[in-house]
LUMSERO-447278 format. One record per residue (C-alpha): residue in one letter; y negated, z, x. Coordinates in steps of 0.1 Angstrom, whole numbers. Last residue first. Layout:
N
<gumi><aa>A</aa><c2>Y</c2><c3>Z</c3><c1>X</c1></gumi>
...
END
This chain:
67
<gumi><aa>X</aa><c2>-165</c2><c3>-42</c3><c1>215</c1></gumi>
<gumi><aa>X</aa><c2>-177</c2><c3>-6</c3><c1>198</c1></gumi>
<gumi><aa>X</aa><c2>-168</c2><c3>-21</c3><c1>163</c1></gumi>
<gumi><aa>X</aa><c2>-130</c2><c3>-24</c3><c1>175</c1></gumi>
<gumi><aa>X</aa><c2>-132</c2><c3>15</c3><c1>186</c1></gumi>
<gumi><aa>X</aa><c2>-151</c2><c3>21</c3><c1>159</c1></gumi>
<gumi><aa>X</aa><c2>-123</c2><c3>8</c3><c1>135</c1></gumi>
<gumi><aa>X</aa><c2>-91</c2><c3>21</c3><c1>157</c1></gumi>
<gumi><aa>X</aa><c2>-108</c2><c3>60</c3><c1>157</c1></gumi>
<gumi><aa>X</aa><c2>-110</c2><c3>56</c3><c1>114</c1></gumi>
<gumi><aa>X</aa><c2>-77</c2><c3>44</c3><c1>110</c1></gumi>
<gumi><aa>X</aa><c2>-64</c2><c3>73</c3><c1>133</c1></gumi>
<gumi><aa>X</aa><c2>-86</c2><c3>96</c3><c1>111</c1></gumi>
<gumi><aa>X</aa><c2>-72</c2><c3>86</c3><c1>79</c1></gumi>
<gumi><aa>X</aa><c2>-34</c2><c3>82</c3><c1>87</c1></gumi>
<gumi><aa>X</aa><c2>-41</c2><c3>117</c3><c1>107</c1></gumi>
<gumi><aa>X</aa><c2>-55</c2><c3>127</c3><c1>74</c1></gumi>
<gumi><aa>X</aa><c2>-26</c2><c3>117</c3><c1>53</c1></gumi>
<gumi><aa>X</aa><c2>-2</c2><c3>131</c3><c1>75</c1></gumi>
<gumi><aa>X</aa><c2>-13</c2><c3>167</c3><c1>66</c1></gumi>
<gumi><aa>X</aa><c2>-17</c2><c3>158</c3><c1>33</c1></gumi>
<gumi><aa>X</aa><c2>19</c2><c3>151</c3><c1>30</c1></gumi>
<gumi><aa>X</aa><c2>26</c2><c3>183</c3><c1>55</c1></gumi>
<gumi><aa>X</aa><c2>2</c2><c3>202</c3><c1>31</c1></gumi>
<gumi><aa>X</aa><c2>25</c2><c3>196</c3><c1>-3</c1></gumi>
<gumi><aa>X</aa><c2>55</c2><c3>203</c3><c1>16</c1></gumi>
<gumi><aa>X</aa><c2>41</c2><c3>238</c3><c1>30</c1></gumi>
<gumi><aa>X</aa><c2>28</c2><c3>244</c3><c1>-11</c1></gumi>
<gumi><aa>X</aa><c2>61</c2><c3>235</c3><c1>-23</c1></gumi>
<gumi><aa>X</aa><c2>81</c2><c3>254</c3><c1>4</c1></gumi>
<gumi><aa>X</aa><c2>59</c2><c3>286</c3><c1>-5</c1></gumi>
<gumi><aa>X</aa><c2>59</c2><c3>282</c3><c1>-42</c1></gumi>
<gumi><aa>X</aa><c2>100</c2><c3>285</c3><c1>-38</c1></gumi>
<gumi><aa>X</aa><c2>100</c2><c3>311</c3><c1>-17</c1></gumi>
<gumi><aa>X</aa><c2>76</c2><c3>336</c3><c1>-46</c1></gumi>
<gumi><aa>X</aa><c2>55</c2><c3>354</c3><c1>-20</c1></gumi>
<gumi><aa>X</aa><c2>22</c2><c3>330</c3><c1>-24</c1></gumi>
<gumi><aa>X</aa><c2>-7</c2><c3>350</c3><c1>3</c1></gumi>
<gumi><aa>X</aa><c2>-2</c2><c3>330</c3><c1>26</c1></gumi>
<gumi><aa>X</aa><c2>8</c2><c3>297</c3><c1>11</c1></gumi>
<gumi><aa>X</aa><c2>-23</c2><c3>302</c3><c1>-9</c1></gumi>
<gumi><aa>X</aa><c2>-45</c2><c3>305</c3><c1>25</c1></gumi>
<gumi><aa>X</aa><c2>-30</c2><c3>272</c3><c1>41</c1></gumi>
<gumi><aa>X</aa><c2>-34</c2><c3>257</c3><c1>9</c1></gumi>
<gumi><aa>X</aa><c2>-69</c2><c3>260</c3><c1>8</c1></gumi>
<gumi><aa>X</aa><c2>-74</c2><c3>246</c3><c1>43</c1></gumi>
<gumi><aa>X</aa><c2>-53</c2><c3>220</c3><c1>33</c1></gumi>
<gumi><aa>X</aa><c2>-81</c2><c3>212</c3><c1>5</c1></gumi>
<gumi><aa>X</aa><c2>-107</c2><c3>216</c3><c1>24</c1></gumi>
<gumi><aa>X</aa><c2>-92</c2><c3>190</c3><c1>50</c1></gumi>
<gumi><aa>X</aa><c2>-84</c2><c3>164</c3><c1>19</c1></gumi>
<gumi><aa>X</aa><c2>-118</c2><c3>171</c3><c1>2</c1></gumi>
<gumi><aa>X</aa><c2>-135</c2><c3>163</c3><c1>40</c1></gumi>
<gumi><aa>X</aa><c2>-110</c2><c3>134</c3><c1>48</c1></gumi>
<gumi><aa>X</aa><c2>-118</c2><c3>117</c3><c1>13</c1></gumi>
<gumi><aa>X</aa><c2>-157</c2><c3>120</c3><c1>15</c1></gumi>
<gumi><aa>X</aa><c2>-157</c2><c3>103</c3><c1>50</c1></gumi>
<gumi><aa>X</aa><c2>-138</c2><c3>75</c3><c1>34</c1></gumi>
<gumi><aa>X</aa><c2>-155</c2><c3>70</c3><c1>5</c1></gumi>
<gumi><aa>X</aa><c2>-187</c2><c3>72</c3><c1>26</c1></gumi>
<gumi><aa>X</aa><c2>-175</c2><c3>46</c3><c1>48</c1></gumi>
<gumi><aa>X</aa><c2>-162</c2><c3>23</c3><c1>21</c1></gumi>
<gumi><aa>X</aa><c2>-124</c2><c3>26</c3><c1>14</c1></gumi>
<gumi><aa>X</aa><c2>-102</c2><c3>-6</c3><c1>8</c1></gumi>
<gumi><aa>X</aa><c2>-66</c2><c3>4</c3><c1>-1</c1></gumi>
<gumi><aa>X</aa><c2>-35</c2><c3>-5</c3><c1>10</c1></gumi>
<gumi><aa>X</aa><c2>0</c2><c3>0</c3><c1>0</c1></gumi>
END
């Protein structure tokens, strides 16, 4: 899949995504049902690799906009 992000799409995207794990990180702390915890640990991996995805993208597009 692909999708087409403007610049401030994509800037606003990595911010709610990176709030958003940081949130977890604090839920998954403070969840002691096991179950919750593995969801919520799965649930920031995902987003985890989402934002490398994002930031990797964004690093190879300046990098080719610097030449």
């Amino acid at each position: 899949m692909t999708i087409t992000l403007t610049n401030e799409e994509h800037t606003l995207l990595v911010s709610t995504l990176s709030s958003h794990v940081a949130e977890l990180r604090e839920e998954i702390h403070r969840t002691e049902d096991y179950t919750y915890k593995m969801n919520l640990k799965h649930q920031k991996h995902i987003l985890n690799g989402l934002l490398t995805k994002l930031v990797e993208e964004d690093e190879l597009v300046e990098s080719t906009d610097a030449h």
